[in-house]
N, C-alpha and C positions, 0 to 999 in steps of 0.2 A: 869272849869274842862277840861281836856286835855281827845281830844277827841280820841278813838282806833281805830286802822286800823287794819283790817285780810284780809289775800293774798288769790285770789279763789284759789279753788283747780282745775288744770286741767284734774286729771285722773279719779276724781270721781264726778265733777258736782257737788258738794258744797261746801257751804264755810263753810270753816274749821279755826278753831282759838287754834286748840289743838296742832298743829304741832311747836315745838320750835324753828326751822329757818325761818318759814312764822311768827311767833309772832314776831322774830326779822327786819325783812324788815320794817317797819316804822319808825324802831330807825336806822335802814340805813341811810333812805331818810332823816331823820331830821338831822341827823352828817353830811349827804352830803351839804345840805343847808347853816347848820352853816361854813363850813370849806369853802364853795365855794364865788366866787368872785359875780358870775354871773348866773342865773338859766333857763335853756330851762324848759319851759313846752311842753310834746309832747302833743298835743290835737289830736281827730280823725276832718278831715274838713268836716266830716258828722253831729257831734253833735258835736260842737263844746262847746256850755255849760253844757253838761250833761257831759263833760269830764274834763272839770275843775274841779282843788282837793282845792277849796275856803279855805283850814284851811293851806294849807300848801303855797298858795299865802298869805294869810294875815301874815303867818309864815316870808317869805322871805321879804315881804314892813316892818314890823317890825323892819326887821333887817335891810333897810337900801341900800338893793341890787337891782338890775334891774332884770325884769322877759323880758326872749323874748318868744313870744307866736310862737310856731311852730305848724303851722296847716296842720296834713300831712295827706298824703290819699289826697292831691288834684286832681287827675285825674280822682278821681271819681264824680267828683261836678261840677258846674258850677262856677268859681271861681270869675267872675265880679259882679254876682247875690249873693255870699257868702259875697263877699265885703259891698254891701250895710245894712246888718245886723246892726242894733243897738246896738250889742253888741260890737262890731269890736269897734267902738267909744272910749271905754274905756279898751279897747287892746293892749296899747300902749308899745314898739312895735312888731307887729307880720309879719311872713312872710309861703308866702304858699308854700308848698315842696309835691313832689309826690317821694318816694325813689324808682317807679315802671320803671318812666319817668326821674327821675332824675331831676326834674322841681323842680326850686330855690333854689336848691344847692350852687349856687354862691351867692345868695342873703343872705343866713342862711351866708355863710362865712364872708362875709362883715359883715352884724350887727353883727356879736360874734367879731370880732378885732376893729369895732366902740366901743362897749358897753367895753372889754378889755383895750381899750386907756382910755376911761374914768374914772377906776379905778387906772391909773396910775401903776398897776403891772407890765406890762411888762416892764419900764424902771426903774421898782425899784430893785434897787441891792440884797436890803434886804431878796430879794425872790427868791425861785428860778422860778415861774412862775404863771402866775395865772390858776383860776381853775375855770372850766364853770361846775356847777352839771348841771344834765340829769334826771327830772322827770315826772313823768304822770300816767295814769291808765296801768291797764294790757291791754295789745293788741294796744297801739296806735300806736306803732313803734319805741321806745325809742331805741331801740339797731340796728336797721335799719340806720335812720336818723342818729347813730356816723359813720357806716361804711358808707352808704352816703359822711358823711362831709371827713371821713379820706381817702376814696378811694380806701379801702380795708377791707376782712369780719375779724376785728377784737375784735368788741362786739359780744357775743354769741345769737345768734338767733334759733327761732322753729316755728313752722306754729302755737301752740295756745299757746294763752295767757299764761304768766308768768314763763319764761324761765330762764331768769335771777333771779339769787340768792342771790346775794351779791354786793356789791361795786364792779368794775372796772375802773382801771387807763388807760384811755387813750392817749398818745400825741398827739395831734390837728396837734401843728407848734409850731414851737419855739418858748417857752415862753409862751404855752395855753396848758393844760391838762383840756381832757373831764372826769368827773363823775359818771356813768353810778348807774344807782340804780334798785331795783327790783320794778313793778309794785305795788300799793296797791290802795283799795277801803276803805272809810269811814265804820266802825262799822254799823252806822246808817242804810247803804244801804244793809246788810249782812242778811236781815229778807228773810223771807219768803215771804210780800208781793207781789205782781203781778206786781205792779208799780216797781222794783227792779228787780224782776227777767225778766222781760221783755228786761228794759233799758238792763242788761247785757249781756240779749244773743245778742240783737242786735248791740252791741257794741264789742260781741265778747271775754267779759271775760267766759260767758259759752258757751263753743263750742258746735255745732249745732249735734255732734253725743252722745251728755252726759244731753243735758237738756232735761227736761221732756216737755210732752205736746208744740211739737216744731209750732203747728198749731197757739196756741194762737199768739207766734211772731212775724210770718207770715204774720196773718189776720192784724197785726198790722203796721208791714211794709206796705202792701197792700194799708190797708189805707192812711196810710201818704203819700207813693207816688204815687199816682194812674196814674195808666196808664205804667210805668215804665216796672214793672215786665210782662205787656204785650208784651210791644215792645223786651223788651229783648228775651222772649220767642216764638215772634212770633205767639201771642194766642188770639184770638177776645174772650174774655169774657165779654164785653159792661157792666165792669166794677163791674162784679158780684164776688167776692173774691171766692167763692165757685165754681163757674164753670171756674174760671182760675185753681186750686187745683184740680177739676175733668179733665179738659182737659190735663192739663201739663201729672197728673200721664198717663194717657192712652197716650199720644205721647209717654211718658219712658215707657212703659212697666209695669210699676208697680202696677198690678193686683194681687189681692188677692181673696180667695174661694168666689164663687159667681158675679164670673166678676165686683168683685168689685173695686172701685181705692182703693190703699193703701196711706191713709189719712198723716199718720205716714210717711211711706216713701218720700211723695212727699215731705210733708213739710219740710222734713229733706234735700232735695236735692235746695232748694229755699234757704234758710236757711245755707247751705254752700256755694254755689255761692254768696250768699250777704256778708258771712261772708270773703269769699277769694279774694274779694272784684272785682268780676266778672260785678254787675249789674253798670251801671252807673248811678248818679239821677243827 
């Protein structure tokens, strides 16, 4: 059974499946697939397997085409220590881009006219040129990473998640047309559990001024990179997730009745610096 995808909604913080142009964005992404040569996956280089869409890679090895794994948001990682990942193993092949820093923009270049020659398109008559699709979740970068490769802002871009709507033709270079597609998330992940809503805001499909309860993602970030969020902020909390929350709000200001911190605020201001992709891990 074919599984569904629904697009987050970014003005109102859920996911929505009643809207009829987000119900169509995964028959996007599958028309892009079939008709393309060659398939980018944009991953984020922070979670790099939580951003993989596993139905729509077994989609394209099915058919028969090459996945290059674009792992962007590099600038914000350690990229030697990303490399040794066990998952990277069977990534075959990926390359890491920062579209902040502009770092392996030349490299994405190279493998898309390696993997291009391969198909023999470009010196096929038959054709008029081959065709690289451009997929991934909301918020990885997908429309970033074309104007990147093309060296100019001509995929549509916005600061949150799922901007793009529709299919877009790009020319790369002579003889390579990029695909551009809208972001989509797996059905499966579209519940209300914790585990889901968690992963998304920290990935950036529900942005940090629309999710509820922004502390829970926080503490959760906190955890997984400890120490981090300290040095970023320049805050001795000796590693207490609550007295980083108490101290941060009182350095900003954000006090509420009873000299108290405002819990809600701070964590929403953590939570957009991670999201805008401020902290480094």
């Amino acid at each position: 059974m074919r599984v569904k995808y629904i697009f987050s909604s970014r003005r109102t913080g859920r996911i929505e499946g009643t809207n009829k142009h987000r119900k169509s964005y995964p028959l996007v992404a599958r028309e892009v697939i079939r008709i393309s040569d060659i398939v980018l996956e944009i991953l984020d280089a922070r979670f790099i397997e939580e951003t993989r869409n596993k139905e729509f890679e077994d989609l394209i090895i099915k058919s028969g085409k090459k996945i290059i794994y674009v792992l962007n948001k590099s600038d914000l990682i350690d990229v030697n220590e990303a490399k040794s990942k066990i998952e990277l193993q069977h990534m075959q092949p990926y390359v890491f881009v920062s579209c902040k820093s502009r770092e392996g923009v030349s490299g994405l270049r190279d493998r898309i006219k390696i993997e291009v020659k391969k198909t023999g398109r470009e010196t096929d008559r038959n054709y008029e040129r081959a065709q690289v699709g451009v997929i991934g979740y909301p918020n990885t970068g997908k429309s970033s990473v074309i104007n990147m490769l093309v060296g100019r802002p001509v995929a549509r871009t916005a600061a949150e998640a799922g901007f793009t709507r529709g299919m877009q033709k790009i020319r790369l270079a002579k003889g390579v047309l990029l695909l551009d597609t809208p972001g989509v998330i797996p059905e499966k992940e579209t519940g209300s559990e914790k585990r889901n809503l968690e992963k998304h805001t920290q990935i950036g499909v529900r942005t940090w001024d629309k999710v509820k309860d922004p502390n829970i993602t926080v503490f959760g970030l906190i955890k997984k990179y400890p120490g981090e969020f300290e040095e970023f902020y320049g805050i001795d909390s000796a590693g207490d997730m609550e007295m980083l929350i108490e101290k941060l709000g009182r350095k900003m200001n954000f006090i509420s009745k009873g000299n108290l911190v405002d819990v809600d605020k701070t964590a929403r201001k953590i939570l957009r610096d991670w999201q805008e992709g401020k902290v480094r891990i």
